[in-house]
N, C-alpha and C positions, 0 to 999 in steps of 0.2 A: 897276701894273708889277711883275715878278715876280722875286725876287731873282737880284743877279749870282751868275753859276758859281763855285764854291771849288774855287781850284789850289793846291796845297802842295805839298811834300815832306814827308813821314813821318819821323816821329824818328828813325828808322835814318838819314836823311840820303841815301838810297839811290834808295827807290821813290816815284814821285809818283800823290798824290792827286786826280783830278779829278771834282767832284759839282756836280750840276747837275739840281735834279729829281728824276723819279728812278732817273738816271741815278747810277752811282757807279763809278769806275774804280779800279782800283790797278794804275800803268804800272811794269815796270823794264826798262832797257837796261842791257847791259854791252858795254862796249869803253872807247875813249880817252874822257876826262876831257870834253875838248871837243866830241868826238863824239855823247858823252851828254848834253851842256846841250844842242848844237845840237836832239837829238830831242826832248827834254823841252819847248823852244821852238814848237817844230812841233807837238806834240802839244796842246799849250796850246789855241796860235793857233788850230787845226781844231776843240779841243772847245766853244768860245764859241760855236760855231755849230749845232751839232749838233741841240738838242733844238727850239730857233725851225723848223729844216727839215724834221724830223720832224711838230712838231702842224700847221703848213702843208699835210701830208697825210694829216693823220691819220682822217678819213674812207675813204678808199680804204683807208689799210693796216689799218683793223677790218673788211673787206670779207670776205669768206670765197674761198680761192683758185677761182680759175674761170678756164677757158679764155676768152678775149676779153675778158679784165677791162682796164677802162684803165690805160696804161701810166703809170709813175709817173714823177717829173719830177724829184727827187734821186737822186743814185749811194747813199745808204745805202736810200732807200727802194728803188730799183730792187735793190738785192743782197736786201734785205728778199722781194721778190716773186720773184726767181729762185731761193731760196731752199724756198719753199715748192709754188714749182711742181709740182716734178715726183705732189705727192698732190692735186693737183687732179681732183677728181670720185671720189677714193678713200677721204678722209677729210676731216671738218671739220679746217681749218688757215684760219687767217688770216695775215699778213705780217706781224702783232707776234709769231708766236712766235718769228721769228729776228732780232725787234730788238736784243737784247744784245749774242751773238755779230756782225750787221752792223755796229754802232756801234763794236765792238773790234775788226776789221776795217779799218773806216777809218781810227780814229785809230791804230794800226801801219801804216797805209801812208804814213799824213801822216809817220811816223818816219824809217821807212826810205828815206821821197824826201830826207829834209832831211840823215839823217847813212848814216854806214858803224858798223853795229855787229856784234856778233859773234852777238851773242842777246839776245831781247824778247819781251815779252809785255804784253798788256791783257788782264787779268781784269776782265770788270764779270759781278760777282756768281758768280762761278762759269763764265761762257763764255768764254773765253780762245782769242784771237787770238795767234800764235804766229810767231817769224821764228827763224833759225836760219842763220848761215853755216856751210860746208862744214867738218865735222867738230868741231860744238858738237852739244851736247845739254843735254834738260834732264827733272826731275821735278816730275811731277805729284801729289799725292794726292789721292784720293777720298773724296770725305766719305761717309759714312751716311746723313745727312739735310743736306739743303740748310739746313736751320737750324743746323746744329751742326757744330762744326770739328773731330771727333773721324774719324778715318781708318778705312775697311775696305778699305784697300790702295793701290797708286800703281802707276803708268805712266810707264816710261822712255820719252822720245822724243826721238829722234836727225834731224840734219839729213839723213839718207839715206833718212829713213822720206818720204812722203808728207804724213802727218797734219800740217799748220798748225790746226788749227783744235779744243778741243774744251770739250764743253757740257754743263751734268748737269742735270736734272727731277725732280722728283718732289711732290706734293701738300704736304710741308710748307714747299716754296720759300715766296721771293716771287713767285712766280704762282701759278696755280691751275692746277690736273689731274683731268683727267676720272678717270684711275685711281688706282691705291692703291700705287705705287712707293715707297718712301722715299727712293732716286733711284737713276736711269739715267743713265751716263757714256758718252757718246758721243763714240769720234774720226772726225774726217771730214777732207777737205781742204782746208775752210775752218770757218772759225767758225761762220758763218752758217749753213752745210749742217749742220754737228752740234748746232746751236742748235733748228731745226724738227725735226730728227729726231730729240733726245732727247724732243720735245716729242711726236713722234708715238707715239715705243715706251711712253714713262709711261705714257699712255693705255692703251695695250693692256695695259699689268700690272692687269690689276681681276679681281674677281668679280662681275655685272652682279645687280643685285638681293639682295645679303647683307646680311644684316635688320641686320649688325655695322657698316656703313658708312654713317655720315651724310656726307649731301649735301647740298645746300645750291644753289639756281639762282644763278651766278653776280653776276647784276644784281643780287642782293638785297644780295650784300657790297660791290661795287662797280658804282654806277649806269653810267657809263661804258665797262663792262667788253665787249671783241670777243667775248666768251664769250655775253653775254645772255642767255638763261633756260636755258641747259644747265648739268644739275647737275655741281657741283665738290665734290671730296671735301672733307672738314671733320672728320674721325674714323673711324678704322679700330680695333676692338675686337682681342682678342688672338684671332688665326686657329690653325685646327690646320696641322699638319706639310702633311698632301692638300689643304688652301686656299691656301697659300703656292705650294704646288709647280705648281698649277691657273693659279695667278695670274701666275705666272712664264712658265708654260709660254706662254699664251697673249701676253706680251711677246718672250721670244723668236722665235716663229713670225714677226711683225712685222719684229725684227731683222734678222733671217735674208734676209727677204726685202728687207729694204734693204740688207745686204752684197753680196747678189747681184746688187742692181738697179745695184751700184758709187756709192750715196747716203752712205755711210758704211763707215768702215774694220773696225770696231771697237767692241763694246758690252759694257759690264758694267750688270746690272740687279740691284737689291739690296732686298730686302722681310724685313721682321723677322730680319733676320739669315741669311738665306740669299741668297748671290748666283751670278748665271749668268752666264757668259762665252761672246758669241758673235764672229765674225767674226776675222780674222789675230791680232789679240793673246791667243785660246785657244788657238792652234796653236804661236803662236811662243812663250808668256809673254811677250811684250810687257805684260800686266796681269798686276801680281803681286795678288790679292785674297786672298789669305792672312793678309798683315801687318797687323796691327792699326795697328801701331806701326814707321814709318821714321826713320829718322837721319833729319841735314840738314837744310838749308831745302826747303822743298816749294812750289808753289805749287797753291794748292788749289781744285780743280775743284765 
C-alpha cells in the first residue's frame, strides 16, 4: 500500500501544501478568513483522490493523441485528452503532457465550488491554475530553467485578461523534452491548454542532429516513460549566437501558429539567455522579459 497524501500549510501560515506521488501543489486563496479554510477544505478533500483516478488510466493517457482514441472515464483525465487534442496527427503528444496543469485545474475548481474568493491559484510545479474575481490581479515570474528559481522576467495578469491558465517546459524540468528550451512560458485559457502547448513549443526549440546535444531514449531514464525510445535532451554544450537564434526561431514558428490557431494567448521562449516573445503579451508588454529581478511576492511559473 502506498503512502497517504501530505496536506499542510506552509510556514507562512498562508499557502497550503499538498504531495501525493508525484504530484506536488502549492495552493493560496485570498479573501475572508472563513472563506479560505472552507477552499483549503475542498481542496484537500478532491486531492486524496486524485492520483488513485489518474493510474486507474494510466494506460490510455500514455497513448499518443489520435483521433478515435477511447474516451477517457475521469473529468481530469478527460480535460487531460481535450487538451491535447487539437495536435493530434501533427505532433507526438500524449495526455500526460497536460497532466500538471489538468490536476491544478481541478483542484481550483474544487475551491471555487466550495468558497467565494477574491484570487487563487494551484501551482504544481510551475503549471498554474489560476481564478481571479472582477478587478484582482496577480504576478507571475518566470523562471530561466524549470530547475532554478532565479527569474528572466514576469507577467502581470488581470481578471479582464482571458488567460486562467499558465505552464512553462523546458529539458531541465522534471519532465523530459525533445528540444533544447531552457523553458517556454505559455498563457493559455486554461492550465491544461498551456500545459500541452508549452510542451509542444519546447520541442520545437532544437537543433536536430548537433554533435553539442546529448540524448538519451527516454525508456532508458525512466522505464515507464509515455515518451518510450524517443530521444530526450540530457545536455546541451554552449551554442553560438546563429544556433541560439536557429533554435529559437524554429520554436517560435510553432508558437505563432498556436496563437493563431487561438490554442494559446501568449509565449515567452528562453535559451541561454536569449528570449523571444510571441502572441498579445509582445504587443501589449503584458511579458515584461527584461527584469531580471521583481519586487514582491511572485508566484513562480
Amino acid at each position: 500500500m502506498r503512502e497517504r497524501a501530505q496536506i499542510g500549510l506552509l510556514p507562512d501560515g498562508c499557502r497550503l501544501h499538498l504531495h501525493d506521488g508525484p504530484i506536488d501543489l502549492i495552493v493560496e486563496a485570498f479573501g475572508a478568513v472563513g472563506q479560505i479554510n472552507a477552499a483549503y477544505r475542498a481542496a484537500a478533500a478532491r486531492f486524496v483522490m486524485v492520483l488513485d483516478e489518474l493510474c486507474g488510466e494510466l494506460q490510455l493517457l500514455q497513448q499518443p493523441a489520435r483521433i478515435g482514441a477511447p474516451l477517457a472515464a475521469g473529468v481530469i483525465a478527460r480535460r487531460m485528452v481535450a487538451a491535447v487534442s487539437p495536435y493530434s496527427g501533427r505532433y507526438f503528444i500524449t495526455p500526460m503532457a497536460a497532466v500538471a496543469g489538468a490536476v491544478a485545474e481541478e483542484i481550483l475548481g474544487s475551491m471555487t465550488s466550495a468558497a467565494t474568493l477574491s484570487r487563487a491559484y494551484v501551482n504544481n510545479g510551475g503549471d498554474i491554475a489560476l481564478h481571479f474575481a472582477p478587478g484582482e490581479w496577480l504576478v507571475v515570474g518566470m523562471v530561466e530553467r524549470p530547475d532554478r528559481s532565479s527569474l528572466f522576467g514576469k507577467v502581470e495578469l488581470h481578471s479582464t485578461q482571458s488567460v486562467r491558465g499558465i505552464a512553462t517546459s523546458g529539458w531541465r524540468g522534471r519532465s523530459f523534452s525533445l528540444g533544447i528550451a531552457d523553458a517556454v512560458t505559455v498563457l493559455a485559457d486554461r492550465a491544461a491548454m498551456a500545459d500541452a502547448a508549452a510542451t509542444i513549443i519546447a520541442n520545437a526549440v532544437d537543433l536536430p542532429g548537433h554533435p553539442g546535444i546529448t540524448r538519451i531514449p527516454a525508456r532508458d531514464l525512466a522505464p515507464d516513460s509515455d515518451l518510450g525510445d524517443r530521444l530526450v535532451t540530457q545536455g546541451v554544450w554552449q551554442l553560438s549566437p546563429g544556433e541560439i537564434a536557429a533554435a529559437l526561431d524554429s520554436g517560435v514558428v510553432v508558437a505563432d501558429s498556436l496563437v493563431s490557431e487561438g490554442l494559446i494567448r501568449s509565449a515567452a521562449l528562453h535559451l541561454s539567455g536569449e528570449t523571444r516573445v510571441v502572441g498579445v503579451g509582445a504587443a501589449s508588454g503584458e511579458f515584461d522579459a527584461r527584469s531580471k529581478n521583481s519586487s514582491g511576492s511572485l508566484i513562480h511559473a
